[in-house]
Backbone as JSON, one array per atom type, in Angstrom:
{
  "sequence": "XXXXXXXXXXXXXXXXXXXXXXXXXXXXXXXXXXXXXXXXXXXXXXXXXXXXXXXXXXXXXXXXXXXXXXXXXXXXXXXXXXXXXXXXXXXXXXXXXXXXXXXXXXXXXXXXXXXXXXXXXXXXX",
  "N": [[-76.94, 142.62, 21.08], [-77.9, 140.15, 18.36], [-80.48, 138.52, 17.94], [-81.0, 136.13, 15.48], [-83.17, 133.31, 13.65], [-82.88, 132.66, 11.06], [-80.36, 133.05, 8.55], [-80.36, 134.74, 6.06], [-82.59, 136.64, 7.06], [-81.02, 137.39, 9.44], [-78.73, 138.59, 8.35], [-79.66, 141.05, 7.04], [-80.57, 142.38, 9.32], [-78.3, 142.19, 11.06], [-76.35, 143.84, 9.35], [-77.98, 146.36, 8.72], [-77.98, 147.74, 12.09], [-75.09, 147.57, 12.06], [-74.92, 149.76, 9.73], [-76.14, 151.55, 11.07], [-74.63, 152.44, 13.34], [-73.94, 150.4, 15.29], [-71.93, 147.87, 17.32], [-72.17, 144.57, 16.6], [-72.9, 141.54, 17.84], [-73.78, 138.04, 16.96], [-76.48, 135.88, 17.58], [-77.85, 132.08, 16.99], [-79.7, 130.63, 18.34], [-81.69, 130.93, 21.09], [-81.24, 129.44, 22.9], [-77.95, 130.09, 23.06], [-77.93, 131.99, 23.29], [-79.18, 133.09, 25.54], [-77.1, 131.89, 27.4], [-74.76, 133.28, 26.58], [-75.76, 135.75, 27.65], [-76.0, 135.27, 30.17], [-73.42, 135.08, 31.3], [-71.92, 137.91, 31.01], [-69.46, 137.89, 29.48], [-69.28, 139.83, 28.13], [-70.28, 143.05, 27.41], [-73.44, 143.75, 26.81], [-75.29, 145.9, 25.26], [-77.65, 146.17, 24.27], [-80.61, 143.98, 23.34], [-82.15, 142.52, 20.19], [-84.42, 140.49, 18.97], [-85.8, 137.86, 17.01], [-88.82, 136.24, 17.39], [-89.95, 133.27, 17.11], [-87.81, 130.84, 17.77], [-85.59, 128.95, 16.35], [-85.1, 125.51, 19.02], [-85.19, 125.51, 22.0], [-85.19, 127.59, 23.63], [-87.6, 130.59, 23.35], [-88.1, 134.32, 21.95], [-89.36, 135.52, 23.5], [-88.65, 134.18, 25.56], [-85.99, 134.69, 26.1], [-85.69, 137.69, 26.18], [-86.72, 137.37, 28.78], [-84.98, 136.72, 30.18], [-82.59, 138.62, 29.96], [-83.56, 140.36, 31.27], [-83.25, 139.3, 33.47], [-80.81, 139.81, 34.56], [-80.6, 142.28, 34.01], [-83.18, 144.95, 35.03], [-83.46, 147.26, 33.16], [-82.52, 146.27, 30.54], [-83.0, 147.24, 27.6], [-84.98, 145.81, 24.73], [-85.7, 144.83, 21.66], [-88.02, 143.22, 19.8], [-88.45, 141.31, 17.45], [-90.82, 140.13, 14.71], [-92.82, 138.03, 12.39], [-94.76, 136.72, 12.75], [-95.59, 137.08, 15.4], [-96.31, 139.35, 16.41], [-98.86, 139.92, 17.42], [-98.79, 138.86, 20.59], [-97.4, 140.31, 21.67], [-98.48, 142.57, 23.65], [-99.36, 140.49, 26.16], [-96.76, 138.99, 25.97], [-94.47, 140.15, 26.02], [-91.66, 142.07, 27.63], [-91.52, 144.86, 29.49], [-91.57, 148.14, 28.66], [-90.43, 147.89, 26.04], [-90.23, 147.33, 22.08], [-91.86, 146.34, 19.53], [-91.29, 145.11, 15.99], [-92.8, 144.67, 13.26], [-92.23, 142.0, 11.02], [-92.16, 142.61, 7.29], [-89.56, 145.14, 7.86], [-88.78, 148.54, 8.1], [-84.67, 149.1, 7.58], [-83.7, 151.39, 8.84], [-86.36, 152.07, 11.1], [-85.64, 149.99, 12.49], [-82.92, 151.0, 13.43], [-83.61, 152.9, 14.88], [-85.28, 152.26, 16.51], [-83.5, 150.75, 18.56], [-82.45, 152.82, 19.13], [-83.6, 154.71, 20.66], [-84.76, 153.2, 22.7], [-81.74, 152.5, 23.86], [-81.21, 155.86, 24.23], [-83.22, 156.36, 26.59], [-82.9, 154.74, 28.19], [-80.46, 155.86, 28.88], [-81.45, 158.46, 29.95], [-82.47, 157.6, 32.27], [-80.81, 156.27, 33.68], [-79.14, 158.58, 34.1], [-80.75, 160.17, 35.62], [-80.83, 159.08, 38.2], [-78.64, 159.5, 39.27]],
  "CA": [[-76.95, 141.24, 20.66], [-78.93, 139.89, 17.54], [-80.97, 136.81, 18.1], [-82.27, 135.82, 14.66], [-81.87, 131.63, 13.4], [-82.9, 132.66, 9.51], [-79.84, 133.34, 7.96], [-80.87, 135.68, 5.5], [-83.19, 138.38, 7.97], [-79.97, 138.13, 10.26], [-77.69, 139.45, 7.45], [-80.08, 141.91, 6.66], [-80.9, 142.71, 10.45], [-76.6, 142.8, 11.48], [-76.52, 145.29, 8.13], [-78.95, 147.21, 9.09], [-77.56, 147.85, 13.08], [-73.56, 148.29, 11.6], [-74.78, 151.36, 9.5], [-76.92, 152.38, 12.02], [-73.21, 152.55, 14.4], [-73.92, 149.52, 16.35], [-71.3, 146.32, 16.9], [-73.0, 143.14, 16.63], [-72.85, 139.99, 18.1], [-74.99, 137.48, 16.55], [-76.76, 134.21, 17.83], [-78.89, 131.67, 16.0], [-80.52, 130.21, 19.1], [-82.07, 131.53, 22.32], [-80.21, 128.8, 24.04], [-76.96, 130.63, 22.85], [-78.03, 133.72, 23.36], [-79.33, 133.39, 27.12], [-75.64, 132.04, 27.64], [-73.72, 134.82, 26.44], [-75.79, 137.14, 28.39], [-75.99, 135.7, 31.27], [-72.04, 134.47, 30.96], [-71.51, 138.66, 30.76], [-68.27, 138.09, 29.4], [-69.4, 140.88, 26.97], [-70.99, 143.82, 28.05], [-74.14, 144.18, 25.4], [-76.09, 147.12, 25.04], [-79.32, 146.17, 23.69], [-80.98, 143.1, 22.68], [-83.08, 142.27, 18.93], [-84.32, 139.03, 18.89], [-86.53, 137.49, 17.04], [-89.48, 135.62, 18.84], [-89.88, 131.97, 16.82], [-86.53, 130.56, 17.34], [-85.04, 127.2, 16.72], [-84.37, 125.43, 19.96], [-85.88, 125.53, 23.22], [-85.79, 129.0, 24.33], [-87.98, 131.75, 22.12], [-87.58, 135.34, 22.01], [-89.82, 136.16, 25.2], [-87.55, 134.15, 27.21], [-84.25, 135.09, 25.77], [-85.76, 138.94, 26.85], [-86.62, 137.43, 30.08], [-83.55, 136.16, 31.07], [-81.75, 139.33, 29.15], [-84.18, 141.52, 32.18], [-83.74, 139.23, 35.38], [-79.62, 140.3, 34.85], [-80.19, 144.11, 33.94], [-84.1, 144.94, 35.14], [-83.78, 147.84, 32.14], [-82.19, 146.33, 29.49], [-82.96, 147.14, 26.18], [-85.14, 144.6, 24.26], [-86.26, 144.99, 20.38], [-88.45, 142.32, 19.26], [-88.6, 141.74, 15.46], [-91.21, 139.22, 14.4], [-93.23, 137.94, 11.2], [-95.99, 136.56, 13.0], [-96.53, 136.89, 17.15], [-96.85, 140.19, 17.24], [-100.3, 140.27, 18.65], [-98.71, 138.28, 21.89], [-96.4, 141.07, 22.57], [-99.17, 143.08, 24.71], [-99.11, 139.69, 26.94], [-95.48, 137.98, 26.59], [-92.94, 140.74, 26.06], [-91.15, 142.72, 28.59], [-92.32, 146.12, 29.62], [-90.5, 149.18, 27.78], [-89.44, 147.25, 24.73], [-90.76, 147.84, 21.59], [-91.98, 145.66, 18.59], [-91.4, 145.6, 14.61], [-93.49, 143.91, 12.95], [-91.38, 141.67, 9.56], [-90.87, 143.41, 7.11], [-89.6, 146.48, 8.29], [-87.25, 149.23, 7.23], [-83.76, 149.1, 8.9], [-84.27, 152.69, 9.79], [-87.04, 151.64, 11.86], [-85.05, 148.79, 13.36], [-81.7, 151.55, 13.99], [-84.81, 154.28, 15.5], [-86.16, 151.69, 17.85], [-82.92, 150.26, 19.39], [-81.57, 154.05, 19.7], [-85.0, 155.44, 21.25], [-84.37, 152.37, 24.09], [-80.87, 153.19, 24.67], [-82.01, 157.12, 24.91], [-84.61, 156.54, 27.41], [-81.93, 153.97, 29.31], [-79.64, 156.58, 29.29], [-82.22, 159.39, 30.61], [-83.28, 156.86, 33.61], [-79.19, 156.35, 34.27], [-78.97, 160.25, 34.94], [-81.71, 160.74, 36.45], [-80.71, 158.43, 39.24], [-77.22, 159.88, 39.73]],
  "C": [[-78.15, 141.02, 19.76], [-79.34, 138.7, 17.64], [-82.12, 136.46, 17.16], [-81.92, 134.27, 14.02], [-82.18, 131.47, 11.78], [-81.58, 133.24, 9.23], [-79.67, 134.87, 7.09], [-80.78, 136.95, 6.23], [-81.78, 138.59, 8.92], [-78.86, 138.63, 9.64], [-77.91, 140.77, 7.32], [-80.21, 143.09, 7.82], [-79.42, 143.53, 10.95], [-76.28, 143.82, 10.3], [-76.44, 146.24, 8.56], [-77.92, 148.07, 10.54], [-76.2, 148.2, 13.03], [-73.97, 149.3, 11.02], [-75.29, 151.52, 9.88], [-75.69, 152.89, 13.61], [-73.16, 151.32, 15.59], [-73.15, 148.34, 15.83], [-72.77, 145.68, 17.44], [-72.32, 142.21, 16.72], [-74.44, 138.77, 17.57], [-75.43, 135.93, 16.95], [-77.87, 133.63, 16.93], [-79.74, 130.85, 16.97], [-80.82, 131.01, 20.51], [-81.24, 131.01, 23.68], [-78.69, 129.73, 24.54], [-76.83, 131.78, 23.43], [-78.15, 134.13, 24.9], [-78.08, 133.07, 27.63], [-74.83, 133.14, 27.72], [-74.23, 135.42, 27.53], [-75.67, 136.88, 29.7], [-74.35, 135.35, 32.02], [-71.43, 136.38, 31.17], [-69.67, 138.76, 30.67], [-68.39, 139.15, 28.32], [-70.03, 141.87, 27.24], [-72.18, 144.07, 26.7], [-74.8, 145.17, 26.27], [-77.9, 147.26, 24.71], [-79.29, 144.44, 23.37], [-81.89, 143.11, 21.17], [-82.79, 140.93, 18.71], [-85.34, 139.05, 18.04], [-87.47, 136.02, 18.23], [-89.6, 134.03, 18.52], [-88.86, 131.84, 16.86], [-86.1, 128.89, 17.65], [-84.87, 126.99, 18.21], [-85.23, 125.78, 20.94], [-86.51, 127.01, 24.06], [-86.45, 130.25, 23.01], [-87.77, 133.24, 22.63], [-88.45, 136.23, 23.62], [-89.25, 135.51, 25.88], [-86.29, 134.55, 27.28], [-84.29, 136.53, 26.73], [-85.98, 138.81, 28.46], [-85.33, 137.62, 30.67], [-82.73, 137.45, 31.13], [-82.13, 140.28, 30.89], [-83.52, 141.0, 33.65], [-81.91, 139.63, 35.23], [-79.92, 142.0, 34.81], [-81.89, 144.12, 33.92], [-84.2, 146.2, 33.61], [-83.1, 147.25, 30.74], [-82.7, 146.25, 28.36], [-83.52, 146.23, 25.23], [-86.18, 145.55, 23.12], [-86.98, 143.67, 20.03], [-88.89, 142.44, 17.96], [-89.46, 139.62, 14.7], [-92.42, 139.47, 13.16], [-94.84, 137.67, 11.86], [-96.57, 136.63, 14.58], [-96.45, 137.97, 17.32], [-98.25, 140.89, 17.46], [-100.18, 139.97, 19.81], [-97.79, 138.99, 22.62], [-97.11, 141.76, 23.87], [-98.86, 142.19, 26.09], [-97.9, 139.33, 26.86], [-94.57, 138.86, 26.09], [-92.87, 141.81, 27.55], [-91.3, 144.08, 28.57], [-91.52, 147.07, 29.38], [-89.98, 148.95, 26.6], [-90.51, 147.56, 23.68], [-90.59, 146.4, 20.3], [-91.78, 145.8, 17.3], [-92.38, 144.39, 13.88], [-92.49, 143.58, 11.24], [-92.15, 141.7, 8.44], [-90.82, 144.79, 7.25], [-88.26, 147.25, 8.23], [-85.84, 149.37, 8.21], [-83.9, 150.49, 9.38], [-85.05, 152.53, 10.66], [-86.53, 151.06, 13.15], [-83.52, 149.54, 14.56], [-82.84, 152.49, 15.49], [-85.09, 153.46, 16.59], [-84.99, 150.86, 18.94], [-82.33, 151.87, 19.82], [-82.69, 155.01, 20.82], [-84.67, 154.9, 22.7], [-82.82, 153.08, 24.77], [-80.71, 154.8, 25.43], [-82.44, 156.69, 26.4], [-83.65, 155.84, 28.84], [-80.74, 155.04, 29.91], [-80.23, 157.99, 30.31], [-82.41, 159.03, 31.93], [-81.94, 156.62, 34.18], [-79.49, 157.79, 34.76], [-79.66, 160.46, 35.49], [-81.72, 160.13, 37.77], [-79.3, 159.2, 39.71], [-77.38, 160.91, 40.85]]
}
């Protein structure tokens, strides 16, 4: 799931993530977005949010909410200006980009998570 409410970076962002082999679902608010997920009428795979977002909920709570359903899931944060507050307000295993940044980067850092998710699946079996 992509949670960006510029227009634009989320064209560039859902782009990016289709030739990198990933579907996308895309929201333009956090509100929206904590719905869907926690609504799992969709099974997502990963999250990339950004962290300023229109609307009440921002991208550290969207990842909260995204964690208290799946304690590993998957969270990319892709921001222009808070990432110095990731140390303190993001969720532990996730990884930051700082805007602007190459979609390679952006494909590398949601496929690294799913890796690592998938390593910690088998390794429990």
């Amino acid at each position: 799931m992509l949670v960006e409410d510029d227009d634009a970076i989320q064209g560039i962002v859902d782009d990016a993530l289709r030739e990198g082999g990933f579907d996308v679902a895309s929201s333009k608010t956090g509100e929206e977005a904590v719905t869907l997920l926690k609504g799992q009428l969709i099974s997502y795979c990963a999250l990339v949010t950004d962290i300023n977002l229109l609307g009440r909920f921002n991208g550290w709570e969207v990842a909260r909410a995204a964690r208290e359903a799946d304690p590993s899931f998957p969270v990319v944060y892709i921001s222009g200006a808070a990432v110095q507050d990731w140390p303190a307000q993001g969720v532990p295993n996730s990884i930051i980009l700082q805007k602007p940044f190459a979609p390679a980067q952006l494909t590398t850092a949601v496929s690294q998570l799913l890796n690592e998710r998938s390593a910690a699946d088998s390794g429990r079996a």
